[in-house]
C-alpha positions in Angstrom: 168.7 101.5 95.0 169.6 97.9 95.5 167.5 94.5 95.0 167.8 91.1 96.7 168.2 89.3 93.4 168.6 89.9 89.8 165.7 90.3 88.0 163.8 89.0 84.9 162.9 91.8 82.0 160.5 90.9 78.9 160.7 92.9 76.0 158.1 93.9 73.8 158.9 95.9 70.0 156.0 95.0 67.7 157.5 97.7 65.1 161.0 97.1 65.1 164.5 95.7 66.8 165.3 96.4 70.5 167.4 98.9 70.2 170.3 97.9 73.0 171.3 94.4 72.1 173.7 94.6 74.4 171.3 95.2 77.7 171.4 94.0 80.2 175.1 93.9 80.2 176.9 91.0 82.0 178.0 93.1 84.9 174.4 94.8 85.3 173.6 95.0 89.0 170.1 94.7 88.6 169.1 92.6 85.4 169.6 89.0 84.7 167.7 88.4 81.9 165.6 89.5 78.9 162.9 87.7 77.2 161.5 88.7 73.9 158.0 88.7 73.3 157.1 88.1 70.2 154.8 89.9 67.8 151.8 90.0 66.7 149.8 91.5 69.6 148.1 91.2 72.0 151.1 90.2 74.0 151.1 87.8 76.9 153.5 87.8 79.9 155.2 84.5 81.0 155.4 83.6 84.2 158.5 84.6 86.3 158.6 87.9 84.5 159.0 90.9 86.8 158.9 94.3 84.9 158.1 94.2 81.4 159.4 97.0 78.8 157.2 97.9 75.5 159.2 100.0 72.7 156.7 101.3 70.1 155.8 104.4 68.6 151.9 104.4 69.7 152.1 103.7 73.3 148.7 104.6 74.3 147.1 102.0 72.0 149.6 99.4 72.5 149.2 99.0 76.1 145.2 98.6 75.0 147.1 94.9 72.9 149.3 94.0 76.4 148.1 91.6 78.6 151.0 92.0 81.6 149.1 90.6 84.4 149.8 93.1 86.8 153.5 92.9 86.1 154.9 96.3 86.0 155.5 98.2 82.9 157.9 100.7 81.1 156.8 102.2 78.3 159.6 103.8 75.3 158.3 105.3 73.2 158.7 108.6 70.5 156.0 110.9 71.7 156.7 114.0 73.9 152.9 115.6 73.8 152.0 115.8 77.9 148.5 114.4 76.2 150.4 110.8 75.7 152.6 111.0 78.8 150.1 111.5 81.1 147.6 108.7 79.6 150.6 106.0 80.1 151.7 107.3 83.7 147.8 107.1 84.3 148.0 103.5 83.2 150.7 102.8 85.9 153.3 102.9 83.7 156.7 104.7 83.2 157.9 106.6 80.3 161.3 107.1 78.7 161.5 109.1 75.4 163.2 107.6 72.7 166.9 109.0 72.6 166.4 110.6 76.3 167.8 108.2 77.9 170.5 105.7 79.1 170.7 101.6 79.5 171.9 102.8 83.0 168.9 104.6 83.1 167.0 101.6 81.8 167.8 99.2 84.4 167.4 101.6 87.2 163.6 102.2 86.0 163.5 98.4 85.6 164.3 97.6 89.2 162.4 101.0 90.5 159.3 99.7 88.8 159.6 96.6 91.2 159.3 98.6 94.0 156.2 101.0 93.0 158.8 103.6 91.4 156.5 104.7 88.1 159.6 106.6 86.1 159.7 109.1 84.1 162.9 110.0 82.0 163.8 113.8 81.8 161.9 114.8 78.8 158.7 113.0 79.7 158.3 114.8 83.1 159.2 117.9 81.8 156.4 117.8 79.0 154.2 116.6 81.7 154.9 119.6 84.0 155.0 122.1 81.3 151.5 120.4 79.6 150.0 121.0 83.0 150.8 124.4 83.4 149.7 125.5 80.3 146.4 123.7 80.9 145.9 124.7 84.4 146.6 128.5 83.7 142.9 129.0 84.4 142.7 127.0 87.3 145.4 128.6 89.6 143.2 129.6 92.7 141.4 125.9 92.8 145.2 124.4 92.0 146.8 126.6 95.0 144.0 125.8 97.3 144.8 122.1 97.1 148.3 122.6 97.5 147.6 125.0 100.2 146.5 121.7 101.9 149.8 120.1 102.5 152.6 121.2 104.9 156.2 122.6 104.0 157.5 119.5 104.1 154.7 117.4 102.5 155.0 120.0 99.5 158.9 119.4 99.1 157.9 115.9 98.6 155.4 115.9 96.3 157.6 118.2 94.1 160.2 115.6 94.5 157.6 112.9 93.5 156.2 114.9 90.5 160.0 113.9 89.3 159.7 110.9 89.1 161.0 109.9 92.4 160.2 106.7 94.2 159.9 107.4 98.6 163.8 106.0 98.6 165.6 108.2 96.6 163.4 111.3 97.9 164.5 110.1 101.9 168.0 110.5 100.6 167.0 113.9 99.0 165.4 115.0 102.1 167.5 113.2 104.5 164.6 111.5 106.1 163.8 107.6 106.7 162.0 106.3 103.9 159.4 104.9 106.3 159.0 108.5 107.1 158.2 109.3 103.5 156.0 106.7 103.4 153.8 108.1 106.4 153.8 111.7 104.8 152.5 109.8 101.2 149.8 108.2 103.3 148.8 111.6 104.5 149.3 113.0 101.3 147.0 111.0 99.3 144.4 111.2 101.7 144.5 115.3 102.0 144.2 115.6 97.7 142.0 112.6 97.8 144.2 111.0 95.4 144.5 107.0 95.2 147.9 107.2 95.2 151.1 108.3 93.9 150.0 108.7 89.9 146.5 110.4 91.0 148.4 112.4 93.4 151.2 114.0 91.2 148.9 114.5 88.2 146.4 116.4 91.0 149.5 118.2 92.3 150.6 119.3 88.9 146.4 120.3 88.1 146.9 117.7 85.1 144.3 115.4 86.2 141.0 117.7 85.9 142.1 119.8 83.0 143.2 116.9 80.9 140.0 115.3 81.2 141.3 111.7 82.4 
């Protein structure tokens, strides 16, 4: 995953410290920059900003108090209920649990999230995808019937995307173009009537009916 230029990170923590004082580190290949925004919210995004990351331990309401501007968002946060998870992802935002992930990992999801990559680190997807399951246990014939609509191939990658991967990294998993990804997305979307990648993999995983969002 590469980027043209370095790129600008605020930070938002209206309960505490940022926890990496050391991140972006000077040999980062994707982040210049941090800027701190500070508390009280609501917050407000300065211009030249591209991805902003909010650290607190009610996500769900604090992204109520952000005014990003259409700037996209990472969300840290404590909370590993698929209830929470799914709300943020629904808001167009990734997710990385606190102490389930790396500043690697960070700066990756920073630069993804330029590019329409909503992440999701390990334990956030799997609480998602286990939170569906549960909920969807008596809704397997409607949920295989959808699924039933895709081709082979269109399932492989919307079990890739459920992941949290972006149409790159799953053309390197798949060893197809990315613009060929792109084309099976399109198609995708408009077979599960979904309005795109979030609506899409919270259809897929029979999230978005059951938990009532």
């Amino acid at each position: 995953m590469r980027t043209s230029r370095k790129l600008s990170v605020a930070l938002a923590c209206p309960e505490g410290t940022w926890p990496h004082p050391d991140w972006p580190a000077p040999d980062d290949p994707y982040v210049e920059r941090v800027v701190s925004l500070r508390p009280p919210p609501p917050f407000r995004v300065p211009g030249g900003v591209d991805v902003v990351v909010l650290r607190c331990a009610e996500p769900v309401d604090a992204l109520r108090e952000l005014r990003a501007g259409g700037v996209p968002l990472i969300v840290i946060g404590p909370h590993r209920d698929a209830e929470t998870i799914v709300e943020v992802f629904r808001g167009g935002a990734g997710y990385l649990v606190e102490g389930d992930y790396c500043t690697c990992m960070l700066s990756s999801a920073v630069v993804g999230a330029t590019i329409g990559h909503t992440y999701l680190s390990p334990a956030a997807c799997a609480a998602l995808r286990e939170g569906a399951r549960r909920a969807s246990s008596t809704h397997d014939t409607a949920l295989e019937r959808l699924r039933g609509q895709l081709s082979p191939r269109e399932r492989q990658i919307m079990e890739l995307l459920s992941t949290g991967l972006g149409a790159q990294e799953i053309g390197l998993r798949l060893r197809l173009s990315e613009k060929t990804v792109r084309n099976n997305l399109s198609n995708i979307y408009a077979k599960l009537d979904a309005r795109g990648s979030t609506d899409a993999v919270l259809r897929w995983l029979g999230a978005a009916p059951v938990l009532r969002i």
